[in-house]
Structure formats: C-alpha cells, structure tokens
C-alpha positions as a printed Julia matrix, in Angstrom:
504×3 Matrix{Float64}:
 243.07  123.61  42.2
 241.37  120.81  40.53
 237.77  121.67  39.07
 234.77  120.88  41.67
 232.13  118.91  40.46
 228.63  119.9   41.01
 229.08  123.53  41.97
 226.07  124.72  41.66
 224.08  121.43  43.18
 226.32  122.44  46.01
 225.54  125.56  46.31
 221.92  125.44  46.01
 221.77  122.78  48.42
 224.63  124.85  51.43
 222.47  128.03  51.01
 218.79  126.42  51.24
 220.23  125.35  54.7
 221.61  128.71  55.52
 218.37  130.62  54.59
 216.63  128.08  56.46
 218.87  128.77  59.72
 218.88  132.57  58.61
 214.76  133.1   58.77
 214.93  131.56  61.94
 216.3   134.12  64.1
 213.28  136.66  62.93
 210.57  134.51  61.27
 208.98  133.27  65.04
 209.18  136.75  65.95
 205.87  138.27  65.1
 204.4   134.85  66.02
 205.06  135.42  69.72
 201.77  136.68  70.64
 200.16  133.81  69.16
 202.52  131.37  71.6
 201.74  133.41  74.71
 198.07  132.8   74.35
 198.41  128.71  72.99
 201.37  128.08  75.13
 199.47  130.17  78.65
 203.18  132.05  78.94
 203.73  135.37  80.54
 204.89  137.73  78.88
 208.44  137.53  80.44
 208.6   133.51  79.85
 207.41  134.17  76.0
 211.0   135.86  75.55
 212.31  132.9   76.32
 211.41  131.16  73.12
 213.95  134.29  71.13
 216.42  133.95  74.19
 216.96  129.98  74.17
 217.85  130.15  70.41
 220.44  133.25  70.2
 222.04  132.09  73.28
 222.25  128.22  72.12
 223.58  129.73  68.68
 226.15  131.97  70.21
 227.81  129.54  72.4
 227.78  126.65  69.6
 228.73  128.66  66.99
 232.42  128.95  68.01
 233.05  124.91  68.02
 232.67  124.81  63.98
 236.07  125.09  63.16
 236.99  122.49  65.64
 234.37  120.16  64.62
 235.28  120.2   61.12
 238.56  119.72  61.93
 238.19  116.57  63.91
 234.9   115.08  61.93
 234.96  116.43  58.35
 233.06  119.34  57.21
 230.62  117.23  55.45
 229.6   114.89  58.36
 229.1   118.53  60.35
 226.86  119.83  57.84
 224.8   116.33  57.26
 224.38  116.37  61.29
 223.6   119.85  61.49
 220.71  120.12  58.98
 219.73  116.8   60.66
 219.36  118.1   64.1
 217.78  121.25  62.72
 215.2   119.97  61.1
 213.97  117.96  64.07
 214.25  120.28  66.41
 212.08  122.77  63.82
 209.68  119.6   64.03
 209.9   119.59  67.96
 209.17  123.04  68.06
 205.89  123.0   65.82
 204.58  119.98  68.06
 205.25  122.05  71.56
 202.49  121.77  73.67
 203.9   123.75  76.42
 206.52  126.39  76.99
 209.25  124.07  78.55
 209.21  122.02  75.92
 209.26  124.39  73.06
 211.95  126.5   75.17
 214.28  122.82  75.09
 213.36  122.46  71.21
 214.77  126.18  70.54
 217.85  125.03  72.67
 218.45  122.23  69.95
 217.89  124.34  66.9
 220.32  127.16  67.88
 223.37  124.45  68.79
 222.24  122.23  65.57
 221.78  125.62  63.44
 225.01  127.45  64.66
 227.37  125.9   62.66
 224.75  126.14  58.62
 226.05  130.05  57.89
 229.68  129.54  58.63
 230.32  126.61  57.2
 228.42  127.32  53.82
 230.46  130.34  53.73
 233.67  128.28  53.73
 232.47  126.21  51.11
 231.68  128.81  48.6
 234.9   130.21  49.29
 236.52  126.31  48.59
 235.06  125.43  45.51
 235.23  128.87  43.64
 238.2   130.24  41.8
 239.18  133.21  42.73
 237.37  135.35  39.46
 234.4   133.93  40.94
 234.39  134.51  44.98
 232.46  137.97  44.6
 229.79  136.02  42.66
 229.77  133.73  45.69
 230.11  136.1   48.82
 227.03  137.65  46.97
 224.98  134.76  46.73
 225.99  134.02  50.71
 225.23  137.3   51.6
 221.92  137.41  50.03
 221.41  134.15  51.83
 222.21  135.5   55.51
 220.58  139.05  54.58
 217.91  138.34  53.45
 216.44  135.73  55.54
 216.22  138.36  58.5
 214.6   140.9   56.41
 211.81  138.46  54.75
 211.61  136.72  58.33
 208.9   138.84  59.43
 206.43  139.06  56.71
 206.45  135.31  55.78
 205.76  134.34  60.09
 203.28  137.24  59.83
 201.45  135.62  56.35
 201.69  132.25  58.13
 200.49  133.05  61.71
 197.68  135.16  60.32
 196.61  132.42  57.47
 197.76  129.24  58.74
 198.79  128.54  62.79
 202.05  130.14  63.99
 203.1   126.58  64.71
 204.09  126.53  60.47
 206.85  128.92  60.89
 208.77  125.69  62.09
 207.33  123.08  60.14
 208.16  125.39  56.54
 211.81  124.02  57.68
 210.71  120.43  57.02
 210.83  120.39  53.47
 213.64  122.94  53.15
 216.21  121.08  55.19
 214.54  117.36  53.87
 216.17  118.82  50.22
 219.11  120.54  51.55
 219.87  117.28  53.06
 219.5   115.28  50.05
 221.81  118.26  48.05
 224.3   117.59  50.88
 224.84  113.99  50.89
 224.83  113.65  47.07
 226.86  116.33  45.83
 229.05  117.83  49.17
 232.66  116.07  48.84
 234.21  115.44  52.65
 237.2   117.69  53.83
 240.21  115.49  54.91
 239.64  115.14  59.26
 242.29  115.4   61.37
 243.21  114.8   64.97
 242.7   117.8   67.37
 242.79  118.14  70.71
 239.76  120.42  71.82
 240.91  123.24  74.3
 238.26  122.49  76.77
 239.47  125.36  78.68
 239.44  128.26  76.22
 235.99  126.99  75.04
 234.63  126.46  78.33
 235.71  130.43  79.1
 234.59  131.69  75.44
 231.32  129.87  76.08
 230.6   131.45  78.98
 231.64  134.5   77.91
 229.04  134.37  74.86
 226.42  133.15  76.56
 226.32  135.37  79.2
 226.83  138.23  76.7
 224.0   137.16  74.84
 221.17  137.23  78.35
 222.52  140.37  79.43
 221.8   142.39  75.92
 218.85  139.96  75.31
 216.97  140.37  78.87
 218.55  144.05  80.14
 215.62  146.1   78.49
 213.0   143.64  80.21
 214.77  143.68  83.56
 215.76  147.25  83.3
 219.45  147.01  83.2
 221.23  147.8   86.02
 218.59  148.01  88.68
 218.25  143.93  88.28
 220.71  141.6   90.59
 220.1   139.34  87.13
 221.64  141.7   84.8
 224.43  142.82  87.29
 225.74  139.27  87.56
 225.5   138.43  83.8
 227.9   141.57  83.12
 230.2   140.46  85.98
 230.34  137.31  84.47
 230.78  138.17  81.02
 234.27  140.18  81.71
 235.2   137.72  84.1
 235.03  134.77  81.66
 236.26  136.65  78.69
 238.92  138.0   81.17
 239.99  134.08  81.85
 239.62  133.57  78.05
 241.77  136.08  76.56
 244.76  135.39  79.37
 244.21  131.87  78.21
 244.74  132.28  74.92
 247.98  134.55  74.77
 249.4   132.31  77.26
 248.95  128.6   76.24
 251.63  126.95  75.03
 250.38  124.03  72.41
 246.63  123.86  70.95
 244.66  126.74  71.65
 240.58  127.0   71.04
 241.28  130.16  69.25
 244.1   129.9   66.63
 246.17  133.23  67.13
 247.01  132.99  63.49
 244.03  134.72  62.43
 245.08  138.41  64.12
 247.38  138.32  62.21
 245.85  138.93  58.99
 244.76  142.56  59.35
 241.63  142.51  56.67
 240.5   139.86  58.87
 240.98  141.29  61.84
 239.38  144.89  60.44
 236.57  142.93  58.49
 235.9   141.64  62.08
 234.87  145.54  62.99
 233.12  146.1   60.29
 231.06  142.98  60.52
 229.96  144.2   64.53
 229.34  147.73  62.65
 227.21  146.03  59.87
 225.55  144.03  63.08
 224.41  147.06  64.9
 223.11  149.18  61.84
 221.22  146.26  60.4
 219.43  144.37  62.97
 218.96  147.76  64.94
 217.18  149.68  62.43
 215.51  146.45  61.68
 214.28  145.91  65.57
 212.9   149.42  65.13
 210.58  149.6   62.46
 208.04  147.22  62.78
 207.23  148.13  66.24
 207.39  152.08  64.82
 204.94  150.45  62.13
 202.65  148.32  64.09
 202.3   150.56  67.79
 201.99  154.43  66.39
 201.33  153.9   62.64
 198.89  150.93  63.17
 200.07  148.75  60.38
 199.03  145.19  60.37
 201.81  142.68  60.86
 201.19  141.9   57.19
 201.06  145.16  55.53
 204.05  145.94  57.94
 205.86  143.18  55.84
 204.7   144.23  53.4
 206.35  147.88  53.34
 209.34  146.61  54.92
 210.09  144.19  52.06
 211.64  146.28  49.43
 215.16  146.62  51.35
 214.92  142.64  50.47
 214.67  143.23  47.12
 217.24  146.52  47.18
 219.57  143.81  49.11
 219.56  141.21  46.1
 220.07  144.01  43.81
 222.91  145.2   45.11
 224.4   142.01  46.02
 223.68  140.91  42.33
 225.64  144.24  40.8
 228.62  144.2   43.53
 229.21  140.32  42.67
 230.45  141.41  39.33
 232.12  144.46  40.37
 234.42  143.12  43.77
 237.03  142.19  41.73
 237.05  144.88  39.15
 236.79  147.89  41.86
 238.56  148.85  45.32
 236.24  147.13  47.63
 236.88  149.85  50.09
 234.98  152.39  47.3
 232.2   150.05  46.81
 231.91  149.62  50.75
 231.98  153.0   50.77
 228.78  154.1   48.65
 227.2   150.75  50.52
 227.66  153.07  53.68
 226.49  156.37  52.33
 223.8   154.69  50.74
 222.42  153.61  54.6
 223.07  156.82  56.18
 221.23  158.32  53.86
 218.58  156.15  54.17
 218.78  156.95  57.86
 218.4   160.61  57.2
 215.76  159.88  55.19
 213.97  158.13  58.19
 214.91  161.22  60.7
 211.98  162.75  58.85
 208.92  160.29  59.76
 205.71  161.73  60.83
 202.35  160.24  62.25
 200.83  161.54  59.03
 203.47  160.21  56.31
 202.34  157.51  53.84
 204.2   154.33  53.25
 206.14  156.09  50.76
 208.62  156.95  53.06
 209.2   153.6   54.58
 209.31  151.75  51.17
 211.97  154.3   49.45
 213.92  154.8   52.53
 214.16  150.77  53.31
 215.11  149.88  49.44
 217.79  152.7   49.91
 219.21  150.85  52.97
 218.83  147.42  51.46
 221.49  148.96  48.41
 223.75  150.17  51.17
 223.58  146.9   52.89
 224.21  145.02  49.75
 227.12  147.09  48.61
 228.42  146.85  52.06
 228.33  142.97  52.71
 229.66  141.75  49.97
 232.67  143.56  49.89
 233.32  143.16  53.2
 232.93  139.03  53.59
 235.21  139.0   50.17
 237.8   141.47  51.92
 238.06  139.95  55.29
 239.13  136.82  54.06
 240.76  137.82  51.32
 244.07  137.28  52.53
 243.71  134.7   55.15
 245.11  131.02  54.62
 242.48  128.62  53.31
 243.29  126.43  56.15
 242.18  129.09  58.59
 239.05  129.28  56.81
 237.05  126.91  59.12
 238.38  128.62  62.0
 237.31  132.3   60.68
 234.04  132.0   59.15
 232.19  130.92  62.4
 234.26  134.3   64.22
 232.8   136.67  61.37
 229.45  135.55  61.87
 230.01  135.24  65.61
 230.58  138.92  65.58
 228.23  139.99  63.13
 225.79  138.44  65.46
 226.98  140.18  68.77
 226.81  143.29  66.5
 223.2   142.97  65.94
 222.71  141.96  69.25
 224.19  144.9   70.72
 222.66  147.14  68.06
 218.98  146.34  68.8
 219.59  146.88  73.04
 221.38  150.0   72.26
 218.3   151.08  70.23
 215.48  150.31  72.21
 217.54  151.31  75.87
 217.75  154.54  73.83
 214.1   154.82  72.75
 212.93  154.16  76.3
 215.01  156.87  77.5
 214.32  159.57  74.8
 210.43  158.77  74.49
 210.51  158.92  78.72
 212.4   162.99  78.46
 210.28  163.73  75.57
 207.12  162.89  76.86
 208.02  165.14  80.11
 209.29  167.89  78.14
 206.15  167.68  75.72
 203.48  167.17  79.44
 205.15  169.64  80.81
 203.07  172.56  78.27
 199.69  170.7   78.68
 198.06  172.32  81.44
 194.92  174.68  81.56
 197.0   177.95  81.41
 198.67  177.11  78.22
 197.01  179.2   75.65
 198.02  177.61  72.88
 195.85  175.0   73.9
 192.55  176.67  73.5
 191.62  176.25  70.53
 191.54  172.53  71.4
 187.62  170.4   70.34
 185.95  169.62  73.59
 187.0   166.19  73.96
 191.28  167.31  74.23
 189.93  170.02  76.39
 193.04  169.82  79.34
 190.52  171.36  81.64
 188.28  168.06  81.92
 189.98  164.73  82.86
 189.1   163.3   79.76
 190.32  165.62  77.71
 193.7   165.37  79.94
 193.61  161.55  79.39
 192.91  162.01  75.39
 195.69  164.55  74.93
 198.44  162.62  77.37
 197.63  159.14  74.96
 198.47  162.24  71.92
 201.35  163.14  74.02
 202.49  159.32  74.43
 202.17  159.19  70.53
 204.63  162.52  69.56
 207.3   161.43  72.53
 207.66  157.82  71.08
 207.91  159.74  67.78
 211.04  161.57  69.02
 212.68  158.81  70.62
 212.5   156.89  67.2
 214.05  159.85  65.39
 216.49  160.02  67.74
 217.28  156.26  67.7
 217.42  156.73  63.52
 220.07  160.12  64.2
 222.44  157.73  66.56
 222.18  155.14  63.67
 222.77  157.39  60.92
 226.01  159.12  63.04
 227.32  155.39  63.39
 227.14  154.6   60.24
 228.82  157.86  58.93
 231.75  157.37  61.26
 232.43  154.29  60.32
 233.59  155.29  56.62
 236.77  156.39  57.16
 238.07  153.37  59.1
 237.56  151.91  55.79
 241.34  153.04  54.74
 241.86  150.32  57.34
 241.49  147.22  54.87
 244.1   146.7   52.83
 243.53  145.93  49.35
 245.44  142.26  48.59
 247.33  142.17  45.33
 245.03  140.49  42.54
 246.97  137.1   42.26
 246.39  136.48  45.94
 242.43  137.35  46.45
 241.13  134.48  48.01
 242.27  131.41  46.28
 240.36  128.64  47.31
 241.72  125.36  48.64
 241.94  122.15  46.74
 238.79  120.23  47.79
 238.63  116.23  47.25
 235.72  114.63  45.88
C-alpha cells in the first residue's frame, strides 16, 4: 500500500460530515414542540418531521456501495454533503409542515450515504496497526452525535429558535466540503449494472420497516389497518427480495460474497444488538427525566451528557488496545459494563438525585465504547477491501434497524407495564384500605379530590415501574448477548484489515 497523503485533513474533514449527519437523527428531537406550535401541526403530523428522515435514510442508505461503484466514492461524498447541507438550509427556512416534511425527505437520501462511506475511508487509508485508532475515531463520530443531539437542540431551541438546529449544519458541511474536495483522492469507477429489482424489493422492504416501528406506538399497533398493511408489506417485499437474491444469476443488488465472511456476518448481530440497547435506553431517559422527574430539556442534557464523555473515553483507550487484546474480551467488559449500568438504573426512584443518572450513564457510555470499537474493527476484519463499499452501508443499515426496533420495543413495553401497574397499584386505593388513613386531607380517597390527587400519585409510581421494567428487559438483552461473542472469530494478525491501495 502506498502512503496516503493528507490523512488526517481527510479524516477531519469525512468525520465533520458524519457527526453532522449523526446529530441529525436526535438533535431536532427536543425541538418538536417548538415546530408544532410555529409550523400549526398536530401532534400526529409533527412525527412526521422524525419519520420523513429515518425512512428517506433507510431506503437510500443501501445504494452506497452501488453508487460508489459506478461514480467514484469521492464524487458520492462531494454530492452528498452538497445535498445535505441544502436541504439542512431548506429545513431552517420551512414555513409550513409540507415543506419542511419534503426538506427532511432530501436530507435523509443526501445524508444516508456520510457514515458508511467515511467508515470505508478510514478503513482505506490506514495501515492495519492503525485501524483501531480509526474505528475509534468513527465510532466516536456516529456515537456520539446521538448522545450530544439532545442537549445542543435543547441549548439552541431554548436560547436561539429551533429553526438553528439545521442551520448549525451550514458551516459544518461548508468545511467538510472544502476538506473533501482538497484532500479526498477519487476511487477508480467502474461499470455496474444496478439490480433495479433487488433494490426496488429491499427498498420497500426498509421503508416499510421503518413506518411500521416508527408510527405502531402512535397508531397502536395492531388495532390500525395502517400498521397491519405496513407489516404485510414488509415480509412480502423482503420475501421477493431474499428469493431474488439467492436466485439471480449475474449482478445482484446484494453481493452474496459478504455471508460469507462470518465476522461480518456475526458483527452484523451484534451491530442490531448494539442498536436496540443504545438508542432504546437512550429513547427512555429523557422522557423518564423530563415527564416524572421534571428536568428541563437543558438540565436533562445536561445529566445525560457524561455517557458522551464515558463514550470518548473508552473509544480513546480501546483504539490502542484492539490490536493488542482479543476483541471478543474487550467486547466483553464493553457489555458488562452496560448491563451493569442497566442494573444500576433498575434502582431509580422519584426521590433520587442526579447522581444516579450521571454515574449510571458514564458507566454505559464505557460499555458502549468498549463495545463499538471492537466490533466495527472485527466485522470487517476479514472481509475483502473490495467488499468494503458494499458492507459498510449494511452495518450501519442494521445498526439503524437495531435502534429502531429497540426504542418501539421499549416504549410498546412501557405502555403496557405502566397500564398493569397502574391497575394493580388503583386497585388498593379505595376508602376501606386502611393503610390509607393516615393520608393529609387533600389525598383523602374519600373526597373526589383527594381520589383525583392520589390517582395523578398513582399515574407517577406505575410509569415508575414500567421504566424499571423497560431497564430489566434491557439489562437481560444485553447479558445474553455475551456469550454469542465466541461467535467472532479472531483473524490471524497479518490479515486484520489491510486496507486497499487508494490513488491520489
């Protein structure tokens, strides 16, 4: 491999991009209720503004590899940021909810394709003694950006106007542009035919994966005709996909190469694991914070921060260590380090200070960080550098479906467990119960007052419950998933990830 000039001009500019694409799935989160009220949105069509970009991102996110194939990875990335940056533009100038809806369309196709492809660069232009390094630096990249996302909309909704959590992207992607164009050397193009079939049928399959987990909790699952038809569709076209693909004879959308490799294929699992952990304990908490501890949105960022900052840690201590020890030990402590964290988070009260949350979230961001790492430098640790293109938009693909999955698991099962713990609990508050009077005046059960004061306390301890239970499931998840570790296969030392041979 010859040397790469510019590395770290490279690399600077690739991961300003992916940060920038990274924030944007949380950082207009909090902002929401700001949108409803400038935009005059429901509270149904307000979704619509999350909904528009995962689904966009999902479905575009599979065409990387082809499109660096046929155009040149460099050309993708140039367009991408390009198309991101305006649409962020578009989306801070909205004036109404279609047109900020059609601007969130345009950043999840243009943003799809940033994490993926910056991943395959790092792992192109670093020798193999230094892809842990650079896995870290990615994964601090795509990790973090979710985590921070929240506090830095919250600081600028609350100081500024929420319509600055898209126009921070201008001068981000304006120098990640710049970085791009100067310093990122073009991959050699060549001609592919796209399997218009198989992508059709994946895209399809994606998208309508991505309403029914996004919208079920709204509509109520399975009592909506909506929902019902989205999961019909999703097996059908991921039915018509997968016979597709084992069957055509020629080019096929998905290169069958890749299950081959078997860290790749297991790294796939662990990356829809890493998904539902993550972004489901990350779903809960600042509603836990904001709706039953009354946090601020800012102090709620505030709190939630230090798994950030446990996250860079890690990821800056594991860099140096994935190539000295078994990545399956180091993924290993990353996943005892989480369910402990989750244990730690079993225990929340209504009275508990911020302690808790602060020491239990840096725990989880040291897990995370020993986990990720490890994990992006096993998985394609043995694949062919010419696959890479064609893997690194799947890994993220399911990382995202993971997290997708994880938060609807987590808040269908918080519905249900604070719904049977708030009957259990209203089932002992009536006027008999003697436990009850020693009750003040105003909880008295035998005045309707006091009946509505104690069922809003009642409300209060059954939410309670269903979060522990939600941080139990999490915790049992994350537990079993340590011994599938002896899954991965550690690759022999001369054959960790050597990059390809990039011209410049």
């Amino acid at each position: 491999m010859s040397a790469v000039k510019h590395r770290g001009m490279i690399t600077v500019s690739i991961m300003l991009a992916t940060i920038m694409q990274a924030l944007d799935t949380t950082i207009a989160n909090v902002a929401l209720p700001h949108m409803q009220g400038s935009l005059q949105a429901s509270q149904d069509q307000i979704t619509w503004v999350l909904t528009s970009y995962i689904v966009a991102s999902a479905i575009a996110l599979p065409l990387t590899g082809w499109l660096c194939a046929r155009w040149g990875r460099r050309k993708v990335f140039i367009v991408s940021v390009v198309g991101f940056t305006i649409a962020s533009a578009l989306c801070g100038l909205s004036t109404s909810l279609g047109a900020i809806v059609a601007a969130r369309l345009l950043q999840g196709i243009f943003g799809a394709a940033l994490v993926p492809l910056s991943q395959a660069v790092l792992l192109d232009i670093n020798p193999p003694n230094k892809v842990g390094q650079a896995m870290a630096i990615w994964g601090a990249g795509i990790m973090v950006g979710p985590i921070l996302g929240p506090m830095l909309g919250g600081w600028l909704t609350e100081n500024f106007d929420w319509r600055w959590v898209f126009f921070i992207n201008l001068p981000v992607g304006l120098f990640a542009l710049w970085g791009i164009m100067r310093y990122l050397p073009e991959s050699k193009p060549r001609s592919e035919r796209l399997d218009m079939f198989g992508f059709i049928a994946l895209s399809l399959a994606i998208g309508l994966l991505q309403l029914f987990l996004d919208r079920g909790e709204l509509l109520d699952w399975f009592d909506s005709w909506e929902i019902k038809l989205e999961a019909a569709g999703t097996l059908v076209a991921f039915a018509f996909f997968a016979v597709h693909t084992w069957t055509v004879q020629g080019v096929s959308f998905f290169d069958r190469e890749l299950l081959k490799d078997r860290n790749f294929v297991t790294g796939l699992l662990f990356a829809f694991i890493v998904g539902i952990v993550l972004y489901g304990t990350m779903a809960l908490l600042p509603t836990f914070l904001q709706n039953l501890m009354g946090y601020p949105v800012v102090y709620t960022g505030e709190v939630t921060a230090p798994r950030g900052i446990g996250t860079m840690i890690a990821m800056i201590v594991v860099g140096r260590l994935v190539n000295r020890v078994d990545v399956r030990a180091i993924m290993a402590t990353g996943f005892a380090l989480t369910a402990f964290s989750l244990y730690q988070m079993t225990n929340i009260t209504l009275q508990m200070d911020s302690s808790v949350v602060v020491w239990s979230g840096f725990i989880q961001g040291l897990g995370i960080g020993f986990t990720f790492v490890p994990l992006s430098a096993a998985t394609f640790a043995t694949l062919a550098p010419r696959l890479r293109n064609e893997g690194t938009p799947i890994f993220s693909l399911l990382r995202n479906i993971g997290g997708s999955v994880g938060i609807s698991i987590v808040q269908a099962l918080l519905t249900h467990g604070s719904a049977q713990a708030h009957a259990q609990l209203a089932a002992t508050v009536a006027p008999g119960n003697l436990g009850l009077m020693g009750l003040p005046s105003a909880l008295s059960p035998d005045t309707a007052a006091g009946l509505a004061a104690l069922n809003v306390e009642v409300g209060k301890q059954a939410a309670l419950i269903g979060y522990v239970g939600d941080f139990s499931i999490m915790m049992i998840v994350t537990l079993v998933a340590i011994p599938l570790l002896l899954l991965i296969r550690r690759p022999a030392r001369s054959n960790s990830a050597a990059p390809a041979e990039v011209p410049h």
